[in-house]
N, C-alpha and C positions, 0 to 999 in steps of 0.2 A: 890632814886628810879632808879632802873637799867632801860637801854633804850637799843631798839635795831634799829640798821642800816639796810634800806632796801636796797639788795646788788643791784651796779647798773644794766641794762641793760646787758653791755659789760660781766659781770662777769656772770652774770647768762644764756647768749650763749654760754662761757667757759665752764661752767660744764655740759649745755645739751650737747656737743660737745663731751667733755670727758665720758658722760654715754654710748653715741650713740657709740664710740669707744669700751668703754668695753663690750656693751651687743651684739656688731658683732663680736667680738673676740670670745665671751664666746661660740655664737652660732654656727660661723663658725670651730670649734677645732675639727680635725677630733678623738673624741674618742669612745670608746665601749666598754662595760662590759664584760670582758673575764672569763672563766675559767683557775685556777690554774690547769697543770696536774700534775705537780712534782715537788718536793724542793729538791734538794741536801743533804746531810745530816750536810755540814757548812753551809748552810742558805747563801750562795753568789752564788750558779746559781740555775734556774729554769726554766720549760718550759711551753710554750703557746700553744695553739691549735687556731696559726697562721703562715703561711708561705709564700713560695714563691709565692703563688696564689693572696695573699692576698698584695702583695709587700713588702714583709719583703726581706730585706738585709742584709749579713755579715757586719757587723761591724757600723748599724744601732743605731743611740740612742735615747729612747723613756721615756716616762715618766708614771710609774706607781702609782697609789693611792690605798688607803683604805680609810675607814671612819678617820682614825685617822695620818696617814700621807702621804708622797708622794717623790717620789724616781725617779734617772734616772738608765737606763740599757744597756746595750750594747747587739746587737744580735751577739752570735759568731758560732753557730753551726745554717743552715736554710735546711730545704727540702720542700716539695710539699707543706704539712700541718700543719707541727709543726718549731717550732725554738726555740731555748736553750739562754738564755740570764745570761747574767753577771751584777753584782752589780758596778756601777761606784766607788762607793766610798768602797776601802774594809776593812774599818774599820769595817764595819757595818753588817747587813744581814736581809735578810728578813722580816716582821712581818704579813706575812700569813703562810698557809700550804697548800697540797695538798688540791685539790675541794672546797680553797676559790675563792670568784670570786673578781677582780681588776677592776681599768677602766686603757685603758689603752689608750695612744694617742702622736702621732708625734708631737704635740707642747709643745714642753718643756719649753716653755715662759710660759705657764698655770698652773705653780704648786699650784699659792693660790687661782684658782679658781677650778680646780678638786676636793678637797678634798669635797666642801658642794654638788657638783651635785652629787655624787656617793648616798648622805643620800636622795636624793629627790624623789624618789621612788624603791617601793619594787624590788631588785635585779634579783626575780623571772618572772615579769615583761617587765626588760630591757632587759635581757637574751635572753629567750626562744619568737621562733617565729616559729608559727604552719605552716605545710608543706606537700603537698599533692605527692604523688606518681602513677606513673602508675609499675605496677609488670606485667611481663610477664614469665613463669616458665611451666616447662618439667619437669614432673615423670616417674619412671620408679619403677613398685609396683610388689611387691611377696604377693601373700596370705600367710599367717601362720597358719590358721585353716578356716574351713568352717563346716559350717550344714544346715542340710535344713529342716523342719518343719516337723514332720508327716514320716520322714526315720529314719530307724537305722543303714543301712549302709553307709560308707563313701566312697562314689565313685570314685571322683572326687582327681586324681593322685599330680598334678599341675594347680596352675590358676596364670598366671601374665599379666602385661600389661602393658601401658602407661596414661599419663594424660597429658592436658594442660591446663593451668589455666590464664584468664586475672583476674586482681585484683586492684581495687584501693584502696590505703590507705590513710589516713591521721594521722599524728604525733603530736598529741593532745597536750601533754604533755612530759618532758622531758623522761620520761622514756616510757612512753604508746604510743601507735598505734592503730588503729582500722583500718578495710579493708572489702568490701565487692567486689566480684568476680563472675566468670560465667566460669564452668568446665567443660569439655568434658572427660569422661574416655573409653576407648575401651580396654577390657581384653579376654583373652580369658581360657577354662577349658579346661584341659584333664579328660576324664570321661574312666577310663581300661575297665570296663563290659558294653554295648558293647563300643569297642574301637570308642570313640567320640571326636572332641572338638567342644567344645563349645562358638559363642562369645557371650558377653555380652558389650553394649551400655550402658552411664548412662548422662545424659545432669542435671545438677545444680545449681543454686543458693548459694553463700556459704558466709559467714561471717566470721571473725578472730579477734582476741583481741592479742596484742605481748607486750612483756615485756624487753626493749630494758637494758642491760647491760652497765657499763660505757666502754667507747673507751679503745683501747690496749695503752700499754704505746710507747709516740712515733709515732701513728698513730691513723686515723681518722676511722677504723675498729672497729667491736665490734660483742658481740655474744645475741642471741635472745630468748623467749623463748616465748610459741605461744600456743592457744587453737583456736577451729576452729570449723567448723557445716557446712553441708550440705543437702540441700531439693532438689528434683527434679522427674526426669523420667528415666526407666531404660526400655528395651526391652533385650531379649535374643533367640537367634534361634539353635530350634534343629532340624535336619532332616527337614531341609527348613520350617517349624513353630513357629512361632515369639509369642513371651508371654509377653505381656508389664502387666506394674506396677508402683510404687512408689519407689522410694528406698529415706534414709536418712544416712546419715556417721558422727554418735556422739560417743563420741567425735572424736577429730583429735586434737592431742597434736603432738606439732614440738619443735626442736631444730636447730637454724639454725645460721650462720654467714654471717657477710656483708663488703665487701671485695670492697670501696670503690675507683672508678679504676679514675673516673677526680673528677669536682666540679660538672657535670651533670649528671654522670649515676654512679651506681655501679651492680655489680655481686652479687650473694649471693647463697649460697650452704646448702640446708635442707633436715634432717633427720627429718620422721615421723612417726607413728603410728596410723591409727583408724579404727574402728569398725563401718562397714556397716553394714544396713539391707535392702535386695530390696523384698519387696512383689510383687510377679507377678503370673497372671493364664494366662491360655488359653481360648479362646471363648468359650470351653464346661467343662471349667474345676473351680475347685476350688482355690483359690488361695494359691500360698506357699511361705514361707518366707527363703529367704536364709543370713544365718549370715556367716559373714565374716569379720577376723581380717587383716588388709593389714601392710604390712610395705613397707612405700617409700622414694625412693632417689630424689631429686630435684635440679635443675639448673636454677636459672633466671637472668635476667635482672630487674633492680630498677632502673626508671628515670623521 
């Protein structure tokens, strides 16, 4: 009949001792889930969308995993955002590809504990970490067509103007955005018969959905692509009499890039397109709707 020994005292403070060590090592390892941006095409260098911000240094060695192995690297090429690293061993090369994700982490004493955390939850999870923005952004809009309800001629020579827009977003997901803002536009019409212009006021409410694109290669930039709405108030003054109304601007499709300038603010520069309608009358009059296609040029600040 087998027996067994109950281990003493002394031995069994040994191994809680020995646990207590492994599971502060395991927790204190500084690692992160990175994205792949690039493999080489011999599979011995590739680069991180990690840099000098982040404390990477030339000639830095780190230790990378996947679910099924675990690798050292050297950093040999660092900038701001990105850094390029080399295979220690070059026998060998890589076993991911571009837009897999790694863990990646300065202790290199950790190779046979990295490999089971990376399986311990979904990738999509460790990753991505939603993030709020303030937008602040300048237009400068040309009409391309107008009409006005109830005319059949077309009067009105030229109408351009400006915009300013506060906006806050949040970055939901890795690709998606959402945003909602408060607009002020002030444009103005030339009207040839009789020689008039025209300004028009419009104060809004406005909402955006974006569609963010992967990063450039090499930097932390990338390009956007945007649907938009607006509701509010519009007045307009002719010959000193003011006509207020409603106006709406659907849609508002953009194309724009973000031009990532530290780790706290970026730039970003947008081309757009949408289709106003402002309904407005006079105290004795009927109401008229004027349509109008806009196109505008934008400048902001993201931070």
């Amino acid at each position: 009949m087998m027996s067994f020994k109950i281990p003493s005292k002394i031995v069994l403070k040994k191994i809680f001792l020995l646990c207590l060590v492994f599971f502060t090592e395991l927790s204190s390892a500084d690692d992160e889930l990175i994205l792949i941006q690039a493999v080489s095409t011999t599979g011995k260098t590739f680069i991180i969308r990690r840099g000098a911000e982040e404390g990477v240094s030339i000639g830095q060695e780190s230790l990378f995993t996947t679910k099924h192995s675990s690798f050292t690297a050297r950093a040999i090429e660092v900038n701001r955002n990105l850094s390029l690293w080399q295979l220690k061993d070059k026998r060998g090369a890589v076993p991911f590809a571009k837009n897999d994700y790694v863990t990646f982490t300065n202790n290199i004493d950790s190779i046979y504990t990295e490999i089971p955390k990376i399986q311990l939850a979904p990738k999509e999870e460790l990753v991505f970490k939603e993030k709020g923005f303030w937008n602040l952004q300048g237009s400068y809009t040309l009409a391309m067509s107008e009409s006005v309800s109830e005319t059949e001629d077309e009067k009105t020579t030229a109408r351009v103007g400006y915009q300013f827009e506060f906006i806050y977003s949040r970055h939901f997901q890795v690709h998606w955005e959402w945003g909602v803002g408060l607009r002020l536009d002030r444009e103005n019409a030339t009207i040839e018969d009789p020689g008039l212009d025209v300004p028009t006021s419009r104060y809004m409410l406005t909402a955006q959905i974006l569609y963010h694109f992967e990063n450039f290669h090499m930097s932390d930039d990338n390009i956007y692509l945007g649907i938009a709405a607006g509701y509010g108030l519009s007045d307009t003054t002719i010959n000193d009499t003011v006509s207020t109304g409603t106006t709406m601007a659907l849609p508002i499709v953009k194309l724009g890039y973000i031009n990532r300038v530290s780790a706290t603010y970026s730039l970003y520069f947008e081309g757009s397109a949408e289709a106003l309608a402002q309904t407005e009358s006079f105290t004795d009059t009927e109401e008229q709707t004027t349509n109008i296609v806009n196109s505008k040029f934008s400048i902001g600040v993201r931070f």
